[in-house]
MDTraj code that builds the backbone (N, CA, C; nanometers):
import mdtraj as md
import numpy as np

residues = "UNK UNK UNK UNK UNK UNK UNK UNK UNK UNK UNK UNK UNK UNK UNK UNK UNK UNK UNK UNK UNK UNK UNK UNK UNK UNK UNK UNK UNK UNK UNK UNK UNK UNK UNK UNK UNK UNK UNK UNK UNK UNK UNK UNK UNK UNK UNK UNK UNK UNK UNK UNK UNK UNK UNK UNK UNK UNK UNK UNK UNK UNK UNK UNK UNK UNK UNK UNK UNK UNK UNK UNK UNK UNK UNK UNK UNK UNK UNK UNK UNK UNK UNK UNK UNK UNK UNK UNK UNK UNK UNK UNK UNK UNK UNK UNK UNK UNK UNK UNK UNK UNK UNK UNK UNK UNK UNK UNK UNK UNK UNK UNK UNK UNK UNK UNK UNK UNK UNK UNK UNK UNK UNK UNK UNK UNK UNK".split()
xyz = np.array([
    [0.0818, -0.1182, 0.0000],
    [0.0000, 0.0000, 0.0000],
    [0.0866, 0.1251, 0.0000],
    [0.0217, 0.2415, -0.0778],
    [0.1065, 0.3708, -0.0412],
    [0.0460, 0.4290, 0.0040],
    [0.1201, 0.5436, 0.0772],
    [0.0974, 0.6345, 0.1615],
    [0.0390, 0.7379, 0.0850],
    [-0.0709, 0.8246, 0.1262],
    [-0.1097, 0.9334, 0.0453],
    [-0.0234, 1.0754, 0.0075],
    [0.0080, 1.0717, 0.1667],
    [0.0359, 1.1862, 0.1804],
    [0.2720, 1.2334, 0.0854],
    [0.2664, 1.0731, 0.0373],
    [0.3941, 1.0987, 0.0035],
    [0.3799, 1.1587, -0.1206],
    [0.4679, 1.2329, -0.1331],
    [0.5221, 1.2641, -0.2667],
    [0.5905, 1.2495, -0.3803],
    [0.5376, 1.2057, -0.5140],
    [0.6073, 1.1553, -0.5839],
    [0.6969, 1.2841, -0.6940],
    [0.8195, 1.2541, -0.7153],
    [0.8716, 1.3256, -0.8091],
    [0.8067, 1.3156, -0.9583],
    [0.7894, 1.4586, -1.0660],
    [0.7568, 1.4218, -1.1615],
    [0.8397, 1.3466, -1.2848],
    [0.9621, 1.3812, -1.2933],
    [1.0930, 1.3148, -1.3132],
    [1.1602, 1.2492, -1.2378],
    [1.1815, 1.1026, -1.3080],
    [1.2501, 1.0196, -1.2325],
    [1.3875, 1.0816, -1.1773],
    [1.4501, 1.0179, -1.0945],
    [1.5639, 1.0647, -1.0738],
    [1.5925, 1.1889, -1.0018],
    [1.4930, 1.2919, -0.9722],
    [1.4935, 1.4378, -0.9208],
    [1.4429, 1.3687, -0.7721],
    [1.5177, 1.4496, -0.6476],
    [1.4545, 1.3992, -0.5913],
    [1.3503, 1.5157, -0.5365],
    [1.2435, 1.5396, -0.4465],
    [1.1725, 1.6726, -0.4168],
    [1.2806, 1.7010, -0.2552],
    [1.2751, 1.8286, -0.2704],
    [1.3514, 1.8672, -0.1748],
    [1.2644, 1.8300, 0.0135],
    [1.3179, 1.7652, 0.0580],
    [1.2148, 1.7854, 0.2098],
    [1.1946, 1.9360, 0.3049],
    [1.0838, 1.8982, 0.2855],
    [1.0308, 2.0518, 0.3544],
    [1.1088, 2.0497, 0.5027],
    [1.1364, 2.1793, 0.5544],
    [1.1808, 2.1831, 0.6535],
    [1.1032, 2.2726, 0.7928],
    [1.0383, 2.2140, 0.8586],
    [1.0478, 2.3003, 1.0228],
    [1.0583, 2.3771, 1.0479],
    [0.9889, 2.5058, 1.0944],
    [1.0622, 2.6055, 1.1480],
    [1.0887, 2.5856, 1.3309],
    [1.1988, 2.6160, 1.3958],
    [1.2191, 2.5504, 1.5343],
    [1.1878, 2.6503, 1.6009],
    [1.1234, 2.6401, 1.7064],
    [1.0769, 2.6943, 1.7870],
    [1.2086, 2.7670, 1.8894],
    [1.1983, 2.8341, 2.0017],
    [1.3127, 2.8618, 2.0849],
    [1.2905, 2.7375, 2.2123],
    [1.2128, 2.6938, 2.2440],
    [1.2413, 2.5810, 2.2909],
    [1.2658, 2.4155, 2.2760],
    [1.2753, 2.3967, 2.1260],
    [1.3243, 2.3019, 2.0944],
    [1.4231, 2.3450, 2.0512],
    [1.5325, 2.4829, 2.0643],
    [1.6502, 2.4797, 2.0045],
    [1.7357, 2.4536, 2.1510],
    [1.6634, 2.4758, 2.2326],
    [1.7359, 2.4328, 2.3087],
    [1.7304, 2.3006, 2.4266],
    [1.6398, 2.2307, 2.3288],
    [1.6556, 2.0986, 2.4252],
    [1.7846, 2.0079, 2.3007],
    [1.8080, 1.9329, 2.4006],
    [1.9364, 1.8377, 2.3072],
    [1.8557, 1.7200, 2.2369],
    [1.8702, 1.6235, 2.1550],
    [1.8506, 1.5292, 2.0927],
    [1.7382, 1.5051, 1.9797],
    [1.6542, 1.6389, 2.0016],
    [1.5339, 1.6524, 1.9498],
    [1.5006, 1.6435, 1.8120],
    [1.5757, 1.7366, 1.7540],
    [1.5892, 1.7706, 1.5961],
    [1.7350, 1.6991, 1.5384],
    [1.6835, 1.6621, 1.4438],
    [1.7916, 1.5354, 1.3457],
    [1.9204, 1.7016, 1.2959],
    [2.0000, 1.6202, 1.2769],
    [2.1432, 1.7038, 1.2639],
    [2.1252, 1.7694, 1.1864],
    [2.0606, 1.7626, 1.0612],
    [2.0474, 1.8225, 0.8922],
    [1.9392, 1.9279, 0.9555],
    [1.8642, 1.9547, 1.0251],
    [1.7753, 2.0654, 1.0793],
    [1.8396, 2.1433, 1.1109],
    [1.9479, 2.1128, 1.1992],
    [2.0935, 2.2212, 1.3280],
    [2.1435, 2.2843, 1.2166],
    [2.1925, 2.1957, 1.1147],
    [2.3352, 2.2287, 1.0342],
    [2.2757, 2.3266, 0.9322],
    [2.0969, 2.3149, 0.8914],
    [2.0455, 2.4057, 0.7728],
    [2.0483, 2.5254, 0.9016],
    [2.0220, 2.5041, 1.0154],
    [2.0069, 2.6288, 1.0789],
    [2.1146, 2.7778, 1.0941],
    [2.2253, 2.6316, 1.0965],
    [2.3473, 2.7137, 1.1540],
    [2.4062, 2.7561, 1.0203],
    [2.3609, 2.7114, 0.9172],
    [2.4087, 2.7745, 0.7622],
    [2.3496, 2.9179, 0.7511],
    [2.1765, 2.8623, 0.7919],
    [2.1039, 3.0418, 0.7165],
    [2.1483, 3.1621, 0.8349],
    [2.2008, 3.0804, 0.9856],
    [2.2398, 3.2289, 1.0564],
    [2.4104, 3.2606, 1.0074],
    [2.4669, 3.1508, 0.9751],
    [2.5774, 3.2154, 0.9322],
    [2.5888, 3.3132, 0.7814],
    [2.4996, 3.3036, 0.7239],
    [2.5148, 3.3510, 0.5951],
    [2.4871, 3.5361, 0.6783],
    [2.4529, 3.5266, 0.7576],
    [2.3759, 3.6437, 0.8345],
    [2.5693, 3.7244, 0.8321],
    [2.6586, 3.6457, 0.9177],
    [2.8050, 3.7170, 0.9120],
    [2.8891, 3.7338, 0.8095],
    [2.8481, 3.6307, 0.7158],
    [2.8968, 3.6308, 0.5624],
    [2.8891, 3.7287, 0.4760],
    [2.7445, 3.8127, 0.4857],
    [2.6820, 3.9130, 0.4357],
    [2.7549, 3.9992, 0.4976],
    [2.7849, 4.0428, 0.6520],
    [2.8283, 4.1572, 0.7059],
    [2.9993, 4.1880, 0.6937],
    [3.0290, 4.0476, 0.6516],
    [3.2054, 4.0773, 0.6339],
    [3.2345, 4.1285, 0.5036],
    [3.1475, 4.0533, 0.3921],
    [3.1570, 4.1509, 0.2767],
    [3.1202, 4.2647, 0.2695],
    [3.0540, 4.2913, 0.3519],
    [2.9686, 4.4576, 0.3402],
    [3.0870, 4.5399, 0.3667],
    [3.1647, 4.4686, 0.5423],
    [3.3029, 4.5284, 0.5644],
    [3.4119, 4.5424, 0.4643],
    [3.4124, 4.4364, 0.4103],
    [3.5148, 4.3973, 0.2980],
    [3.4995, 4.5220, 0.1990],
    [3.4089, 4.5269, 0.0900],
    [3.3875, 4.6202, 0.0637],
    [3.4025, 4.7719, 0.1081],
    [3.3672, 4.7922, 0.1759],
    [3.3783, 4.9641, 0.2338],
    [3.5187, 4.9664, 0.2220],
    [3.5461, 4.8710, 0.2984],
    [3.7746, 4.8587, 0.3165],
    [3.7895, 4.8922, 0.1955],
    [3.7570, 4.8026, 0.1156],
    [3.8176, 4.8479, -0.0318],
    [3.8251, 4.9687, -0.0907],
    [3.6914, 5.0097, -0.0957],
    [3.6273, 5.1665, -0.1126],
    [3.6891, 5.2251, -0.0893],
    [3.7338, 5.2402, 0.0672],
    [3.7908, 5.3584, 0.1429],
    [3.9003, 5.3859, 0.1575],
    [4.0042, 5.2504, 0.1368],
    [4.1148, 5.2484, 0.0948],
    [4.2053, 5.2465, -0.0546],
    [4.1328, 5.2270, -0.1708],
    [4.1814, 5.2166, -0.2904],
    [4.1308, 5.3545, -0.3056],
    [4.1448, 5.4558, -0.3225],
    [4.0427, 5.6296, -0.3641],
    [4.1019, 5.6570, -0.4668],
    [4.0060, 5.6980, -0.5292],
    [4.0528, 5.7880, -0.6835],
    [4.0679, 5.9532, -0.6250],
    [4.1801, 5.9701, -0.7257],
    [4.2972, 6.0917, -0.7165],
    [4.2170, 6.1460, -0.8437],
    [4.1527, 6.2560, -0.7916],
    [4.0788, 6.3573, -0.9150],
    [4.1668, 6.5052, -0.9135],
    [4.2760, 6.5479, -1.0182],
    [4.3462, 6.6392, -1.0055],
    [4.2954, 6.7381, -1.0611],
    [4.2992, 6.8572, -1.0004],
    [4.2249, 6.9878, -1.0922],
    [4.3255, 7.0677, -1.0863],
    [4.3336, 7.1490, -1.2597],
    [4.3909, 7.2331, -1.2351],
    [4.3338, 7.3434, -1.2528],
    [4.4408, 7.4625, -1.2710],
    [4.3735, 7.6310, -1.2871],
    [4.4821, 7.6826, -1.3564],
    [4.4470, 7.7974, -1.4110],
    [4.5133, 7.8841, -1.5096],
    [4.6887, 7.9198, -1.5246],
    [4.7302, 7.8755, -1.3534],
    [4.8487, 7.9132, -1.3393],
    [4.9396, 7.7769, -1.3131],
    [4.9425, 7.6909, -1.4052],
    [4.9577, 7.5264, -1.2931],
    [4.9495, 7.5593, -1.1868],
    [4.8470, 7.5754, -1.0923],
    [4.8001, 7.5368, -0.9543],
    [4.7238, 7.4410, -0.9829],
    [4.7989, 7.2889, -0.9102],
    [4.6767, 7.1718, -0.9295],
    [4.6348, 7.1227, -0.7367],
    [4.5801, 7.0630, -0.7762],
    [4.5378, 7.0229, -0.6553],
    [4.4781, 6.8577, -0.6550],
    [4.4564, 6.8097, -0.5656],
    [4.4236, 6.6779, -0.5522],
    [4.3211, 6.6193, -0.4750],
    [4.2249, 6.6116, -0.4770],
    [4.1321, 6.5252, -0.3933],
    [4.0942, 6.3880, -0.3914],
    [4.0693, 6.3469, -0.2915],
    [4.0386, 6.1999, -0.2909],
    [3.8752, 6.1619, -0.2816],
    [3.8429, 6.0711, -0.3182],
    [3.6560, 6.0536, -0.3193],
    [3.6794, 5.8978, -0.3301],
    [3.5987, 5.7957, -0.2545],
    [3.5835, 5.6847, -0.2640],
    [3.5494, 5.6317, -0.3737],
    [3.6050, 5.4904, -0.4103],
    [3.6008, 5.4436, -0.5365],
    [3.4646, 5.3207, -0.4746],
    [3.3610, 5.3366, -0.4857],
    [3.2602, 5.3182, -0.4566],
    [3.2542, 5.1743, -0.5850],
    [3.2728, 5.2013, -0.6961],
    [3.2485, 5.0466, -0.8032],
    [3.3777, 4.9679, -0.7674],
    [3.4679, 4.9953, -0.7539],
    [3.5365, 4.8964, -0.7175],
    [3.5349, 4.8263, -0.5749],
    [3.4792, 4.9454, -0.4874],
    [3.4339, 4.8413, -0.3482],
    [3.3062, 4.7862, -0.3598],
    [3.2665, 4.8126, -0.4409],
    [3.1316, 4.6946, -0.4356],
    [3.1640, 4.5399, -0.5285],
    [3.2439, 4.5674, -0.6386],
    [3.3085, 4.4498, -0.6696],
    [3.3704, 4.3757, -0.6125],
    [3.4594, 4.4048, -0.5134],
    [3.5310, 4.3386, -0.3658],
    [3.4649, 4.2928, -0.3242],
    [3.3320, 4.3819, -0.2255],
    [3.2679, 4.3044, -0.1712],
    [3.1957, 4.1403, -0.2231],
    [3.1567, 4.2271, -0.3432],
    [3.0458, 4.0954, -0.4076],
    [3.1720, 3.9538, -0.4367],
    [3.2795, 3.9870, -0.4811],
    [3.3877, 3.8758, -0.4805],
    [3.4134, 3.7752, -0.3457],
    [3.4244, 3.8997, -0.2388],
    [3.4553, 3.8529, -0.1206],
    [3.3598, 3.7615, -0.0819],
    [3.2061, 3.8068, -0.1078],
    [3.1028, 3.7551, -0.0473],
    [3.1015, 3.6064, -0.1400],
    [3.1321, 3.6147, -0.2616],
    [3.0979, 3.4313, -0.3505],
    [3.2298, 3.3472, -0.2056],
    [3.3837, 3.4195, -0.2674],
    [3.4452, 3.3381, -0.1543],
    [3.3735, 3.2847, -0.0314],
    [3.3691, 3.3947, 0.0574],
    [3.3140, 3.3396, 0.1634],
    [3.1983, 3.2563, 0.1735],
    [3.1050, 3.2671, 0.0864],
    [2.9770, 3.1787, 0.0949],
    [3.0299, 3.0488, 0.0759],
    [3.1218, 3.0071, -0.0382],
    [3.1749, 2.8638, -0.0822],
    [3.2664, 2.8057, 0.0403],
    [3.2781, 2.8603, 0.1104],
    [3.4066, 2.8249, 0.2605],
    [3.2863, 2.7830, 0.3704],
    [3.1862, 2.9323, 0.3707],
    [3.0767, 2.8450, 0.4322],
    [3.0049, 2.7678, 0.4225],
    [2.9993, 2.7353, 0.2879],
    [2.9349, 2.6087, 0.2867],
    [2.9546, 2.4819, 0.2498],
    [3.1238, 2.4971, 0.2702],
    [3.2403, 2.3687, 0.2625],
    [3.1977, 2.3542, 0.3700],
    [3.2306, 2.4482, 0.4779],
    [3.2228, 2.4061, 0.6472],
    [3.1163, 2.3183, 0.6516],
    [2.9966, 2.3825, 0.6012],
    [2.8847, 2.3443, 0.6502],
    [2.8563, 2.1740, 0.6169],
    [2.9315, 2.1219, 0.4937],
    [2.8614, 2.0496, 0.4483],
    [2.9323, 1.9324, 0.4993],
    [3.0536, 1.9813, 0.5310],
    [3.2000, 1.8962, 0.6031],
    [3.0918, 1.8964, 0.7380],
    [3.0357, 1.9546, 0.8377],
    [2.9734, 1.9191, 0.9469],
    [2.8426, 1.8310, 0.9665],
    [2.7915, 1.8569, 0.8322],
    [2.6309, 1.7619, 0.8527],
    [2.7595, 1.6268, 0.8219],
    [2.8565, 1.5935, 0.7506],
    [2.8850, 1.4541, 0.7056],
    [2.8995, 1.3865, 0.8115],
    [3.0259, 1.4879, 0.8926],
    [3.0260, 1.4297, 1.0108],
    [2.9670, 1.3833, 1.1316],
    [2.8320, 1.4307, 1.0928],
    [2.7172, 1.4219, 1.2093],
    [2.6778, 1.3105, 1.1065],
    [2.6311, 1.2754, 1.0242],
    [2.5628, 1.1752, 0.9132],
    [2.6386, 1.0172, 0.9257],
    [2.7988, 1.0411, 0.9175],
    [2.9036, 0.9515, 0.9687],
    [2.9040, 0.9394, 1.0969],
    [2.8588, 0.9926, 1.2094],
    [2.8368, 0.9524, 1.3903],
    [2.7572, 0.8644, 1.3664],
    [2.6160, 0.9672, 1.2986],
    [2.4785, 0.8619, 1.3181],
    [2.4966, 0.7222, 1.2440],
    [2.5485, 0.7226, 1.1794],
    [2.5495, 0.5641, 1.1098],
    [2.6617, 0.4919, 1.2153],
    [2.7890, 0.5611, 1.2172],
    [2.8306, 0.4374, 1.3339],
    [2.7910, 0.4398, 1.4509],
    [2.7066, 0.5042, 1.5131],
    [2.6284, 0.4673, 1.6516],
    [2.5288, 0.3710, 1.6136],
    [2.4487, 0.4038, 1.4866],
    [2.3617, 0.2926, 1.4523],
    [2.3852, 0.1485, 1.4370],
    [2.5457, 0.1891, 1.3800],
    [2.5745, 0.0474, 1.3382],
    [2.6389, -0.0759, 1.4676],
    [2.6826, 0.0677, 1.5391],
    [2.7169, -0.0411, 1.6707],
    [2.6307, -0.1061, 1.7569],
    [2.5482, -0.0925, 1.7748],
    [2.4125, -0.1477, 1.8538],
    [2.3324, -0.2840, 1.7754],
])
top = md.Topology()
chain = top.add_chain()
for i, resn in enumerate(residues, 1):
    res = top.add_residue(resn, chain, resSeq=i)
    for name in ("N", "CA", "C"):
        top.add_atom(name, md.element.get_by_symbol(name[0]), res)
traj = md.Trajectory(xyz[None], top)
C-alpha cells in the first residue's frame, strides 16, 4: 500500500527537496530533538547572516582604501588633488569577497552535517 500523503517526483531521478520546520526557541534548546540536517540548515542560514556583514566590511575597506585621485587644475599650474571613494570597485570586492566566503561556508557546513551523518550511522551500526 502507499501512503497518500507521500510525494512523488515528476521526473525520475529528481529527488523533491524535504520541507523543513521552522524551530521553535524551545526546541533549540533541548538536546537530541531535531535530526542534525535541521541544526546544520540552521546554523548555515544564521551564518550567511556574518557572511553578508564581512563583505559589506570587505567592501567599504576596499572603497575607502583604494580612492581615486581627481586632479584639478587652474590657469596658473596650480593643481590640486582630492580623494573621493572608489565606490564600483568596493562593491566588486565586496560581491567577490562575499561568492568566496559563501563557498568556505558552505564547505564548512557540508564537512559538518557529514560528520554528524558519519556519527549517526556508526552509533547505529554499533548497537
Amino acid at each position: 500500500m502507499e501512503q497518500q500523503n507521500e510525494e512523488k517526483p515528476e521526473q525520475p531521478g529528481k529527488a523533491i527537496p524535504k520541507k523543513v520546520e521552522p524551530l521553535t526557541v524551545s526546541e533549540l534548546f533541548t538536546l537530541g530533538r531535531k535530526p542534525a540536517e535541521d541544526l546544520v540548515y540552521l546554523l548555515f542560514w544564521i551564518g550567511m547572516i556574518g557572511v553578508l556583514y564581512n563583505a559589506f566590511v570587505f567592501g567599504k575597506y576596499i572603497s575607502v582604501t583604494f580612492t581615486l585621485m581627481n586632479t584639478l587644475s587652474s590657469d596658473f599650474y596650480e593643481t590640486s588633488t582630492t580623494g573621493g571613494k572608489h565606490i564600483l570597485f568596493g562593491f566588486v570586492a565586496g560581491a567577490i569577497g562575499f561568492c568566496v566566503l559563501f563557498v568556505l561556508w558552505k564547505v564548512c557546513c557540508e564537512l559538518l552535517l557529514l560528520i554528524f551523518k558519519s556519527l549517526q550511522k556508526y552509533i547505529g551500526s554499533s548497537y
